[in-house]
C-alpha positions in Angstrom: 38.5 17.2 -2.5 38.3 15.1 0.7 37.7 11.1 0.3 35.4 10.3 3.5 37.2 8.7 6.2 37.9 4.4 6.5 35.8 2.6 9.1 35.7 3.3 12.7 37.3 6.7 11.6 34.9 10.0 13.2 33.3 11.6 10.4 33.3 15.3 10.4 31.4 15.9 7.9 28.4 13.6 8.4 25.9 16.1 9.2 26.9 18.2 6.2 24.0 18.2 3.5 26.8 18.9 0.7 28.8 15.6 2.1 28.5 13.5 -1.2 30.1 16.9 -2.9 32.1 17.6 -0.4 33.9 14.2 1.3 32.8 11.7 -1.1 33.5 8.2 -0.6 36.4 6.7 -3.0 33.7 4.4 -5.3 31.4 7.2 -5.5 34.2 9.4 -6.7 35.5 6.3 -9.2 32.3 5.9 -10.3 32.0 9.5 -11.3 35.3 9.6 -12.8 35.1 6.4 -14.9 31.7 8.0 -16.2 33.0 11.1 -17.2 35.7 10.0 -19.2 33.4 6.8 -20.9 31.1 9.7 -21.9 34.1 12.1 -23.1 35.5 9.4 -25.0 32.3 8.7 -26.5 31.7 12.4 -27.3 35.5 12.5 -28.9 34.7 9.4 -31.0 31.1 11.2 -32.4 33.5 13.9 -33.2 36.2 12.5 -35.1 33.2 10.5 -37.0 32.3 13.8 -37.8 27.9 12.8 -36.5 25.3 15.2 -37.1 24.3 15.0 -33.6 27.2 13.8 -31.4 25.8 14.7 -28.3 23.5 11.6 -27.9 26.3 9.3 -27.6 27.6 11.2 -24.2 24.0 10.9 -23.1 23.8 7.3 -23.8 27.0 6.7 -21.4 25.9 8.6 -18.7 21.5 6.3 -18.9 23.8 3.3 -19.3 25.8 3.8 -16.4 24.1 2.3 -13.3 25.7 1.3 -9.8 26.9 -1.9 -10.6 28.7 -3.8 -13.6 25.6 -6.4 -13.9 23.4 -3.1 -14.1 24.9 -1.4 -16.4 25.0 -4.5 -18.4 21.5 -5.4 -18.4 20.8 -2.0 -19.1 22.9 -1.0 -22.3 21.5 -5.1 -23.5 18.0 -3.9 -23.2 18.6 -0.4 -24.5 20.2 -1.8 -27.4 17.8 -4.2 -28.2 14.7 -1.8 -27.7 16.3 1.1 -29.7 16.9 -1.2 -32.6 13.2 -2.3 -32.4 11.8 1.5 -31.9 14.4 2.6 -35.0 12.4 -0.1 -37.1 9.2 1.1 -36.1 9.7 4.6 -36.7 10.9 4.1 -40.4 7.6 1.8 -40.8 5.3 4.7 -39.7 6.9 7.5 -41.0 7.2 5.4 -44.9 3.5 4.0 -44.1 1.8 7.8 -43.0 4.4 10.6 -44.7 3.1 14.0 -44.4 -0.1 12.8 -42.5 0.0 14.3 -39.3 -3.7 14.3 -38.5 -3.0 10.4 -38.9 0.0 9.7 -38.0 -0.1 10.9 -33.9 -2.8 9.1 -33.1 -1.6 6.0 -34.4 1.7 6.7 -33.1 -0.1 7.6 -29.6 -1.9 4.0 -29.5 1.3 2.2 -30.3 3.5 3.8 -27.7 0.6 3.6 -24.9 0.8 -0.2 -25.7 4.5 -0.7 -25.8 4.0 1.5 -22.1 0.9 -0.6 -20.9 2.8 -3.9 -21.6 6.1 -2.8 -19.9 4.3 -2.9 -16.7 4.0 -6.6 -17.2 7.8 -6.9 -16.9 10.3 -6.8 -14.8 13.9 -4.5 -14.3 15.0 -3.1 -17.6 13.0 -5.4 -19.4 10.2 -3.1 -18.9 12.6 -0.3 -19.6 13.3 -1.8 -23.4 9.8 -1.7 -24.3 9.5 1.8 -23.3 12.5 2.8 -25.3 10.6 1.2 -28.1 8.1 3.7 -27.7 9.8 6.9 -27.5 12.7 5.8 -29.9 9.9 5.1 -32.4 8.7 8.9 -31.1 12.3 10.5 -31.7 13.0 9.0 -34.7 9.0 9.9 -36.5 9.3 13.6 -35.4 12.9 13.9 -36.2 12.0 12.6 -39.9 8.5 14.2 -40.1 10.1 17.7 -42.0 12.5 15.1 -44.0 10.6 11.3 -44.5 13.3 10.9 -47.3 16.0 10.9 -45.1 13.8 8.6 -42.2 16.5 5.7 -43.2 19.8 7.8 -41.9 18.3 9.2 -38.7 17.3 6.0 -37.7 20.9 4.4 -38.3 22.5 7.7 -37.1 20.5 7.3 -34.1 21.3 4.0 -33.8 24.6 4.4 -34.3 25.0 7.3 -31.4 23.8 4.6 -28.9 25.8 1.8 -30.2 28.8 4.5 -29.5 27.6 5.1 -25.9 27.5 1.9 -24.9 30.6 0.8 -25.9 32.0 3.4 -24.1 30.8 3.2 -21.1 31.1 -1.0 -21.3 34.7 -0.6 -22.4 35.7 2.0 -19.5 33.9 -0.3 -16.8 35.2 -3.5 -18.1 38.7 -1.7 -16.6 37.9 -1.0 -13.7 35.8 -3.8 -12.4 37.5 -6.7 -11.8 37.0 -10.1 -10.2 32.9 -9.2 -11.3 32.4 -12.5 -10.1 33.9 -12.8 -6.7 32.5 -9.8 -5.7 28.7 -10.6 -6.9 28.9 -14.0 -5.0 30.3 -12.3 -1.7 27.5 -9.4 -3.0 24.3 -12.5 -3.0 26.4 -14.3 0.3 25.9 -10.8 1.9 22.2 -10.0 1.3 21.4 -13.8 1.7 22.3 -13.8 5.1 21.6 -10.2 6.2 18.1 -11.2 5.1 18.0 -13.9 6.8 19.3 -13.1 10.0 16.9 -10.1 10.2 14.6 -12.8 9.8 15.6 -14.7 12.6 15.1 -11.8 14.7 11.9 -10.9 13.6 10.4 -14.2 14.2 12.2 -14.6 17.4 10.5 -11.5 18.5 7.0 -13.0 17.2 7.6 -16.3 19.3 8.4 -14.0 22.3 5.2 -12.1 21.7 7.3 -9.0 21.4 5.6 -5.8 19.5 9.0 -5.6 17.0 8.4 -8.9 16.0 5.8 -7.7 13.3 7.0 -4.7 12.5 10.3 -6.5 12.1 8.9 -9.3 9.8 6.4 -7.2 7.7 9.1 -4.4 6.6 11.6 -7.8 5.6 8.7 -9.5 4.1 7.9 -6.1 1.8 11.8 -5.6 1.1 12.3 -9.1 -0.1 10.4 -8.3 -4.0 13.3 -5.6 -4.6 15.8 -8.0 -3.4 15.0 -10.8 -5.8 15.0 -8.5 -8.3 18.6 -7.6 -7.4 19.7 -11.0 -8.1 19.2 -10.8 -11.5 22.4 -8.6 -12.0 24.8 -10.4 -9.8 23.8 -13.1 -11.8 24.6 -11.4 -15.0 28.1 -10.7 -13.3 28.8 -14.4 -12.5 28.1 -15.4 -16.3 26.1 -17.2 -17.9 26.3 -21.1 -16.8 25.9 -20.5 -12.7 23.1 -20.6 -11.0 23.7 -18.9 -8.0 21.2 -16.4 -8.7 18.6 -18.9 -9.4 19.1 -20.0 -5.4 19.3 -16.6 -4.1 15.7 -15.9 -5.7 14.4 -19.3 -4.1 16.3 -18.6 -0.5 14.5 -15.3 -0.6 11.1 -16.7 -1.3 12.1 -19.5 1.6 12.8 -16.5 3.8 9.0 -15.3 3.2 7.4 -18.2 3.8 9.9 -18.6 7.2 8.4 -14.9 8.0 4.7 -16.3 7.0 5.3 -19.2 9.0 6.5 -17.4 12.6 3.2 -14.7 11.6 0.9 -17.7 11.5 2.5 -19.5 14.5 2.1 -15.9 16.8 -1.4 -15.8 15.5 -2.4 -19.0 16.7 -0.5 -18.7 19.8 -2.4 -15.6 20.4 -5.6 -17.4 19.3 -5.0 -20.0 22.1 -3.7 -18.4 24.9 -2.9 -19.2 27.7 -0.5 -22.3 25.7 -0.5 -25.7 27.2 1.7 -26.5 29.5 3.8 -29.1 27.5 4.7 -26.8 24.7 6.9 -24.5 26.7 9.8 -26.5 26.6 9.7 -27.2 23.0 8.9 -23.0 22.6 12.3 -22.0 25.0 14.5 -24.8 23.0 13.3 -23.1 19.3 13.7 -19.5 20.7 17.4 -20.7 21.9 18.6 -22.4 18.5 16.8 -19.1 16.5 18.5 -16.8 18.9 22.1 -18.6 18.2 21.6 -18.8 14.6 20.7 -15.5 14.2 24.1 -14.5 16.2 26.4 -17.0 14.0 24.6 -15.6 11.0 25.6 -11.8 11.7 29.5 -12.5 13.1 30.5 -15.4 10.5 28.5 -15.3 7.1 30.1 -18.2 5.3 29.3 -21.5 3.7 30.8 -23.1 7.0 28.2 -21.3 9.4 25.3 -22.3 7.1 26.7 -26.5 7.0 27.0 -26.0 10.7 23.5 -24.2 11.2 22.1 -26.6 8.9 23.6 -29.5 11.1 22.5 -28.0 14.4 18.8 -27.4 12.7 18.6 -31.4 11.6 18.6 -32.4 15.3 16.4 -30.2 16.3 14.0 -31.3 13.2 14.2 -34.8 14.0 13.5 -34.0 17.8 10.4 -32.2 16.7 9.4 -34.9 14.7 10.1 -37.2 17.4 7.6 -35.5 20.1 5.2 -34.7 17.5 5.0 -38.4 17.3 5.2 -38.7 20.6 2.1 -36.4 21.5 0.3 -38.0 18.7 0.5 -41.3 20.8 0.0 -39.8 23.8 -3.2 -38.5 22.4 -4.5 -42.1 21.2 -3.7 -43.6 24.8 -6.0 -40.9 25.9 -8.7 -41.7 23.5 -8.6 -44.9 25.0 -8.8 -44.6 28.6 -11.3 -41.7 28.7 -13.2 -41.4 25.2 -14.7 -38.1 24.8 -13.2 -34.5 25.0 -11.5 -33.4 28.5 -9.4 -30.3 29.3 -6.3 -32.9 28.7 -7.2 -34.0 25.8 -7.8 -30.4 23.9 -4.5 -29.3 25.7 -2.4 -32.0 24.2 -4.5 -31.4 20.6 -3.4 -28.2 21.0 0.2 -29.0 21.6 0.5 -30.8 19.0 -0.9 -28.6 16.5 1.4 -26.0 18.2 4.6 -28.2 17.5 3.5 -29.0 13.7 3.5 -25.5 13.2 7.1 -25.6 14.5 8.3 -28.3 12.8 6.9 -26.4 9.4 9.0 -23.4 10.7 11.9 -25.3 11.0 11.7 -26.6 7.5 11.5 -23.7 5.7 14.6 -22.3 8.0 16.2 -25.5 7.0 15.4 -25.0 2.7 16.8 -21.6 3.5 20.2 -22.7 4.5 20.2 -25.2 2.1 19.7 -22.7 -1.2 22.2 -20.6 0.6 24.7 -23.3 0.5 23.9 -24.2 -3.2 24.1 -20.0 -4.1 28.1 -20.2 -2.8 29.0 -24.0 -3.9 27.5 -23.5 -7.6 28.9 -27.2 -8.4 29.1 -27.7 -12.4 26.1 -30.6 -12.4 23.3 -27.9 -10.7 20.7 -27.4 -13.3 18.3 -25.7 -10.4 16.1 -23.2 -11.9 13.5 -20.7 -9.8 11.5 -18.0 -11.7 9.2 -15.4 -9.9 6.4 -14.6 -12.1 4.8 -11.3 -10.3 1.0 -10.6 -10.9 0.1 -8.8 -14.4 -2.1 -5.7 -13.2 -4.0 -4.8 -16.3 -6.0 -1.8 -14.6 -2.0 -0.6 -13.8 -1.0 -1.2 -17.2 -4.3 0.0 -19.1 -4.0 3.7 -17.0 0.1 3.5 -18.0 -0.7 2.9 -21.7 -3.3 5.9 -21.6 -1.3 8.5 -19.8 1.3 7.6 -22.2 -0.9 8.4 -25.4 -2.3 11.2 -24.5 0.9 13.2 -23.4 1.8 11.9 -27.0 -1.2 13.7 -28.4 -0.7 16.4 -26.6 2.9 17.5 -27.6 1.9 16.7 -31.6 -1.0 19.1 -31.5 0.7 21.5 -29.3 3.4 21.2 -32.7 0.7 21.5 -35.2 -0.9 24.5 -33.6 1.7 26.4 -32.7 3.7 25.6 -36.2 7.1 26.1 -33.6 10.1 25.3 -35.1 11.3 23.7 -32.2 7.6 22.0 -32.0 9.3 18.8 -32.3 11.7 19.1 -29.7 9.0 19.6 -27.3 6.7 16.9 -28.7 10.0 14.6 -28.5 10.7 15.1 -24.5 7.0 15.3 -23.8 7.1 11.9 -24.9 10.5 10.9 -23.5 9.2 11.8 -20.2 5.4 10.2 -20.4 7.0 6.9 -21.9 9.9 7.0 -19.4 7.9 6.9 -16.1 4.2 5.8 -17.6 5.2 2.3 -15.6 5.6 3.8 -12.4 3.2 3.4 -9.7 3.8 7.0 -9.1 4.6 9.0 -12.1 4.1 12.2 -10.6 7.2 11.9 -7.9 9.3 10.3 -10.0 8.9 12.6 -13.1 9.6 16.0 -10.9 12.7 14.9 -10.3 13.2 14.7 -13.8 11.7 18.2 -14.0 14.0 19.5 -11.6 17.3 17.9 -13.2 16.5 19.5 -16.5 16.4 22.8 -15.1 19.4 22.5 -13.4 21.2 21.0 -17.0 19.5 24.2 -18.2 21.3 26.6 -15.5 25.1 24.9 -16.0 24.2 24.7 -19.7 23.2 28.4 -19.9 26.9 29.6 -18.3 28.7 27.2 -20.1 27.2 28.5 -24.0 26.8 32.1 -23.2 30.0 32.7 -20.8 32.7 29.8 -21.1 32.6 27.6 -24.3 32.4 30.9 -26.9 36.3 31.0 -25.9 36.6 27.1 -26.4 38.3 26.4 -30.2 39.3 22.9 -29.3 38.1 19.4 -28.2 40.8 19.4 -25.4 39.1 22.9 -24.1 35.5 22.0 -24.7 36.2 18.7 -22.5 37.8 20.6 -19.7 35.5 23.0 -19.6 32.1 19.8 -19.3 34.4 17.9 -16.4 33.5 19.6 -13.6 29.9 19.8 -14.5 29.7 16.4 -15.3 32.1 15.3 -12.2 29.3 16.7 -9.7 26.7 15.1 -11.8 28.2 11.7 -11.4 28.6 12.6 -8.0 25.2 13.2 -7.4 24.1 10.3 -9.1 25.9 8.2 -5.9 23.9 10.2 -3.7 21.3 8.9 -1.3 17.6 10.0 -1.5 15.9 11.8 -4.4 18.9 14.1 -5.3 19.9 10.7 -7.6 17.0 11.0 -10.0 17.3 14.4 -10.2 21.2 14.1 -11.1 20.0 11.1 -13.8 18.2 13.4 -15.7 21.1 16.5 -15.3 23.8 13.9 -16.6 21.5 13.4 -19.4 20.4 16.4 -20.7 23.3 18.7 -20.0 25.1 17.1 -23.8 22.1 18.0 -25.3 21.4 21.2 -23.6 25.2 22.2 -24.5 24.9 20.9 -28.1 29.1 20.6 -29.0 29.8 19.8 -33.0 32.8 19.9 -35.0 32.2 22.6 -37.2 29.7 25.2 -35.6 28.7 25.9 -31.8 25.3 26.3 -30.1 24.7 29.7 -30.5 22.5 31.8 -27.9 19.6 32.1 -30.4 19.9 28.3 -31.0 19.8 27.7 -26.9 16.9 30.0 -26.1 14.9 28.1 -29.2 15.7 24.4 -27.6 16.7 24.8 -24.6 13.3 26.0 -23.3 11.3 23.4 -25.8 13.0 20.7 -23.7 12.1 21.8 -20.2 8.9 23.1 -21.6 8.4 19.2 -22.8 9.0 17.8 -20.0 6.6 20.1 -17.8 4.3 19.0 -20.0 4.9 15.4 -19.4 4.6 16.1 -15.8 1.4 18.1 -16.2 -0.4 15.2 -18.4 0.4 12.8 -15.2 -1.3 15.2 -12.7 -4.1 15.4 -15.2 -4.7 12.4 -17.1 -6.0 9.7 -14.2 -3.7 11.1 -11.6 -2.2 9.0 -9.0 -3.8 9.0 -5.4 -2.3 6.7 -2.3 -5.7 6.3 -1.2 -7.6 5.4 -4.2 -3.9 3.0 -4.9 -4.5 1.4 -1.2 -8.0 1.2 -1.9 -7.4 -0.7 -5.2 -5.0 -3.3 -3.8 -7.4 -4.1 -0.1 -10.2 -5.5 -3.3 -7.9 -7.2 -5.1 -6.5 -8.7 -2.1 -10.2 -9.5 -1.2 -10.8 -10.7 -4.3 -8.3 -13.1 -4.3 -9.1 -14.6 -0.9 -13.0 -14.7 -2.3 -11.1 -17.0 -5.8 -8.5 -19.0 -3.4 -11.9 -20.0 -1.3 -13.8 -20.9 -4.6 -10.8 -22.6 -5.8 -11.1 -20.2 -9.3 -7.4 -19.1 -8.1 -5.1 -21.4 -8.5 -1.4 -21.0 -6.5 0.8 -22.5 -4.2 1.6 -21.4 -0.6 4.8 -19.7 -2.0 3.4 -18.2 -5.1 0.7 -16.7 -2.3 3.2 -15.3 -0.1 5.1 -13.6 -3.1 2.0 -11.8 -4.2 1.0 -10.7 -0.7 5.0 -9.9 0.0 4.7 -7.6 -3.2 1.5 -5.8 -2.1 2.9 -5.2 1.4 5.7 -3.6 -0.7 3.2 -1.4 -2.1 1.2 0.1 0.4 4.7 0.8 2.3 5.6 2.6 -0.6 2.3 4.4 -0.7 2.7 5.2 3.3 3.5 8.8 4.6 7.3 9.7 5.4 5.4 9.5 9.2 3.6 6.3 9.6 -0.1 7.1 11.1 -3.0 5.3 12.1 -4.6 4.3 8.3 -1.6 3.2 6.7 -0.8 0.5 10.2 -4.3 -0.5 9.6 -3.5 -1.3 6.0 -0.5 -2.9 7.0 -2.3 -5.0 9.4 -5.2 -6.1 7.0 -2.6 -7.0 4.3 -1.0 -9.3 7.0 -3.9 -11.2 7.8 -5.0 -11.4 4.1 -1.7 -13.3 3.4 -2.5 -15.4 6.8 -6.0 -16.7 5.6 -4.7 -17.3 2.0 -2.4 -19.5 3.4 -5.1 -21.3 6.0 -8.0 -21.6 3.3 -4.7 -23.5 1.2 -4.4 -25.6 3.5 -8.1 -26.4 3.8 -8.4 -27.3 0.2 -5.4 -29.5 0.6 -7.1 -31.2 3.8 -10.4 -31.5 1.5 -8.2 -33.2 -1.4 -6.8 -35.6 1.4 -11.0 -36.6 1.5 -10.1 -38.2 5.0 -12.3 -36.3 7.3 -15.8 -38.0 8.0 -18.8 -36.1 5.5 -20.2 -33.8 8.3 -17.3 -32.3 9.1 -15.9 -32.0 5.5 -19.7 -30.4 4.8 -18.5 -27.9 7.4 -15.2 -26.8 6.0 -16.8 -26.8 3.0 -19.6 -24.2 4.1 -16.7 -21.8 5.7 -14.9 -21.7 2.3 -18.4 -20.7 0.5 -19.0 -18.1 3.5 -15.7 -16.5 2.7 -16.7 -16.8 -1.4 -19.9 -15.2 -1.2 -19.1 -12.6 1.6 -20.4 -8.9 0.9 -19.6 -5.7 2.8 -19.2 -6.1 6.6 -19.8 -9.2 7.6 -18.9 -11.7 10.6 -20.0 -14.7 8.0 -16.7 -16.3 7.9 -16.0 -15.6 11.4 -19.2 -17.8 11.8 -18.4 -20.3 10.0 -14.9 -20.4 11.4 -16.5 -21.2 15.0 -19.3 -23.4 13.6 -16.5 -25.3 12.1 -14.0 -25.6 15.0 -17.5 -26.8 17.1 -18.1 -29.3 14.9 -14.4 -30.5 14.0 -13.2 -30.5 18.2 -15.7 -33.4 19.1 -14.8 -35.6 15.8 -11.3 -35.5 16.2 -11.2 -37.5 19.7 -13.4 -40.4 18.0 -10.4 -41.0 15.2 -8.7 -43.4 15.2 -7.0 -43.1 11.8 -3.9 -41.8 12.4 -3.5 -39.9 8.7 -6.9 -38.4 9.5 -5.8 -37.7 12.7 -3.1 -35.3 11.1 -5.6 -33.6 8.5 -7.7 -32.5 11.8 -4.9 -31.2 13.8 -4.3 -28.9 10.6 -7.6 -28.2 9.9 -8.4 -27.2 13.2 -5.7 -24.8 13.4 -6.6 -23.2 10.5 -9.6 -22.6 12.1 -8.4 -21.0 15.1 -6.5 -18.5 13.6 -9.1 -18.1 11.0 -12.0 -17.1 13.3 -9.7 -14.7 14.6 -8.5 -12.9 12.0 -11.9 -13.0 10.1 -13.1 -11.3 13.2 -10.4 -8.8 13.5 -10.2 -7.5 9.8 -14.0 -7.7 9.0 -14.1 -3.7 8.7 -10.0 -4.1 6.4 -12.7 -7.2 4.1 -15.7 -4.5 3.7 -15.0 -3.2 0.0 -17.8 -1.7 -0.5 -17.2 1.5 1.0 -13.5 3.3 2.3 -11.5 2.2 5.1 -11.7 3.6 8.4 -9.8 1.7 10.8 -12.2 1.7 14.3 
């Protein structure tokens, strides 16, 4: 076997499909290796301990074991902790209902669609702990159901078997990872500024009125969700007392509302074109510093090119201050000399709401740097603390919880009926597989790859019981003979693209599917009994998700544009209650979503989406700042009445609609006049921003009226 060659080396085997197989790269290999021997160990120890069923402890190395240390951490933590909780439930049902089947599914169905319809709340393998408190509770009920006496030792033998796995497989990778720390902090320095100079790009593009720009920005702004939720396990490998991961998470969220900001500013720059004259000078000098950054940030990622970016960006903030200042001086001289609007006034209103909107830019570059600073430094006296908390879909979780109970009450009556021995086998994996990807947004995909890695634990599994491990009459034998199988499998599980589900579930199953014990081996009777109750199980699984409210990408995306409606109607109403950030987070994570929904070839419905999403997130943001310009209660009563009236346009609006848009224009009429007559200079401020907010309002009401009708399907014009 062939290691792929170092960097800058040709690759001769890049176009190979097999390449993962066949010139692996040296950590995909280690990984594999490590693996294979945590879970042989593992399997060895359930031998010498002389376990009933040894082969779950292999299993539980190879689910623990995840591409990084933090991972597989957080992982075996929460498996632990939810097969404990599930291994108490199931002795509590089985003692409360023994003997009552008729009883005891549906109740068992209703508690494991719950623990499933509540794991969509959370986050990582936090979700995945509640779901192993469902199907553990499953394993261990139908595993005790022919012998409730004994429900008390299969729940500590089961208990037992994962405690083994983990230790294993934490034992083996404790080895061979060291300096966890150094390399998560060069691991968050990395993605930090990678995001962030991709960033720079994209709204360097946007300023330039560039095509890429958006494209750029949107596919960043939908990544950043999964990044955040990356953190959490280089966190876990710096320890407990830093909070370097705490920074990451609030750089990323600075790094949206950066992206949100250079959207808005394109918007309105679009909205008022052709741009006064005196802005292009301050446009060329922000495009220059953006442009450099973005260069420093891709040759020299340090702590040193962030102090020095942050130094460069001061003086620029202070020179934007300065002129904004400047024009806002410039603009009351005017008001003096020649009261009343003029093409020179509006040009230099609109200048300067052009340069606040850069200054905001700038500021959100600058908190950025400055949580990317605090992520590498991690002094001793930082208590900084920054938690995401992502929207709770309850129709998500209520259609997870259902799908989950009826595959559950499927499997148990499939069991009853049938009276087949290995009833409970099946019932077991039907439920393994509905509670495993019930929180998915798209059970059907993810389960077939499930499907698939079964089978192919079935195929090796076959050979090895009928052909190779009858000759076996030794652990040493029986180990060499499961290396090479569960070598590729590691390998596989390395690979890019789906073929790493479908090796999860192959690692996992082949143990059982093999079945090794001390004093007996699977014979070919026993195989053709299980082995085709545990594919047949998880078909099964797979079937109830294509049946029981099946996924669909358009009825998904339709689901998302009216709740993202929806929101805008309760932001306007002020019924919603959130912050610019907490704004751009949700909209961020719904832009993840309908990318995820999209076609492997992006068409013409799915840009529209894209597009709609976009300018969603960009009126959120404006009607936030309209409520904050109402709380100022500086503007005169008639043109408060009028922002007022556009906030209850976009509350009350109804299929299509050009009401907002309206109101938008009816505003701006109203606010243009007023704002040369003030004199106050704080109220002068408020009208700059609430005029801007109505430019790019009126346009984007305009252009997504047909995205805002709900009341019928989407068809982009």
């Amino acid at each position: 076997m062939r290691l792929a060659p170092k960097a800058g080396e040709p690759d001769p085997f890049s176009k190979i499909p097999l390449r993962w197989l066949l010139a692996p790269k040296a950590t995909d290999l280690g990984f594999a290796l490590r693996t294979t021997c945590a879970a042989f160990l593992a399997l060895t120890l359930a031998l010498w301990m002389e376990m009933d069923s040894p082969q779950w402890a292999p299993m539980t190395t190879w689910i623990v074991a995840q591409n990084s240390r933090g991972q597989s951490l957080s992982k075996a933590k929460w498996r632990l902790i939810g097969t404990c909780l599930g291994a108490c439930a199931g002795v509590a049902l089985l003692c409360a209902l023994p003997q009552e089947p008729w009883v005891l599914f549906p109740i068992l169905a209703i508690w494991t669609g719950g623990c499933c319809a509540f794991a969509t709340f959370l986050r990582n393998f936090r979700s995945y702990a509640l779901v192993l408190v469902a199907f553990t509770t499953t394993i261990i009920v139908l595993s005790g159901a022919n012998q409730p006496d004994n429900i008390f030792m299969i729940a500590l033998s089961r208990a037992t078997y994962i405690t083994l796995g983990i230790v294993c497989e934490s034992f083996l990778a404790a080895l061979f990872a060291p300096k966890l720390e150094t390399v998560a902090r060069a691991q968050i320095r990395a993605h930090l500024f990678g995001a962030l100079h991709a960033a720079c790009l994209g709204v360097g593009d946007l300023l330039r009125g560039q095509a890429d720009g958006l494209l750029r920005s949107r596919a960043l702004l939908s990544s950043i969700p999964s990044m955040a939720d990356q953190t959490e396990f280089s966190e876990i490998e710096m320890g407990p007392y830093s909070h370097a991961g705490d920074h990451a998470r609030a750089g990323l969220a600075a790094i949206s509302a950066f992206l949100a900001r250079g959207i808005a500013l394109n918007i309105h720059m679009q909205a008022t074109s052709p741009l006064p004259e005196g802005f292009a000078p301050q446009l060329n000098s922000i495009l220059d510093l953006i442009a450099k950054l973005a260069e420093q940030f891709a040759n020299a990622p340090s702590i040193t090119t962030a102090q020095q970016a942050r130094s460069m960006l001061r003086s620029h903030m202070t020179l934007s201050k300065q002129q904004g200042m400047d024009m806002l001086a410039q603009f009351q001289i005017l008001q003096k000399r020649a009261p009343g609007p003029s093409p020179a006034s509006h040009a230099l209103l609109e200048s300067r709401i052009l340069q606040a909107a850069i200054a905001k830019l700038l500021v959100e570059l600058d908190r950025v740097l400055a949580h990317i600073i605090a992520a590498q430094a991690d002094t001793p006296k930082d208590h900084f603390r920054f938690d995401r908390h992502p929207e709770k879909d309850v129709t998500l979780a209520f259609n997870n919880g259902l799908r989950a109970a009826a595959a559950l009450c499927m499997g148990g009556l499939l069991w009853e009926v049938t009276a087949w021995p290995e009833g409970s086998t099946l019932a077991m994996f039907v439920a393994v597989t509905s509670t495993r990807f019930s929180s998915f947004e798209n059970p059907v995909v993810a389960a077939s790859g499930f499907l698939r890695g079964a089978v192919w634990a079935a195929v090796v599994s076959f050979f090895l019981v009928f052909w190779i491990l009858p000759d076996q009459a030794s652990i040493e034998t029986l180990l060499a003979s499961l290396f090479i199988p569960m070598l590729v499998g590691g390998l596989a599980l390395r690979a890019p693209g789906a073929l790493a589900a479908t090796a999860a579930a192959y690692n996992n199953f082949l143990p059982f599917m093999v079945g090794p014990a001390n004093h007996h081996r699977l014979d070919e009777l026993n195989w053709l009994n299980t082995t085709p109750a545990v594919v047949l199980g998880i078909g099964l699984g797979v079937l109830v998700f294509q049946l029981v409210l099946p996924f669909s990408p358009a009825n998904e995306r339709w689901r998302l544009r009216r709740k993202m409606v929806g929101d805008l109607q309760h932001l306007a109403s002020g019924t919603l209650s959130l912050s610019s950030a907490e704004w751009i987070a949700r909209s961020g994570e719904r832009l993840a979503q309908i990318i995820r929904h999209m076609d492997a070839a992006p068409n013409k419905l799915t840009e529209a989406y894209l597009s709609g999403a976009i300018g969603c997130m960009m009126t959120g943001i404006l009607i936030l700042r309209l409520h904050n310009v109402l709380f100022h209660n500086l503007l005169p009563e008639p043109q408060r009445a009028a922002l007022q009236s556009l906030l209850h346009s976009i509350h009350t609006m109804q299929g299509y609609t050009l009401a907002p848009a309206q109101a938008a224009r009816q505003a701006l009429a109203n606010l243009l006049p007023a704002t040369v007559h003030m004199t106050n200079l704080s109220a002068q401020i408020d009208f700059g921003r609430a005029i801007g907010a109505l430019e790019v309002m009126q346009a984007e009401f305009a252009a997504n009226a047909v995205f805002m009708d709900t009341t019928r399907r989407f068809k982009p014009i």
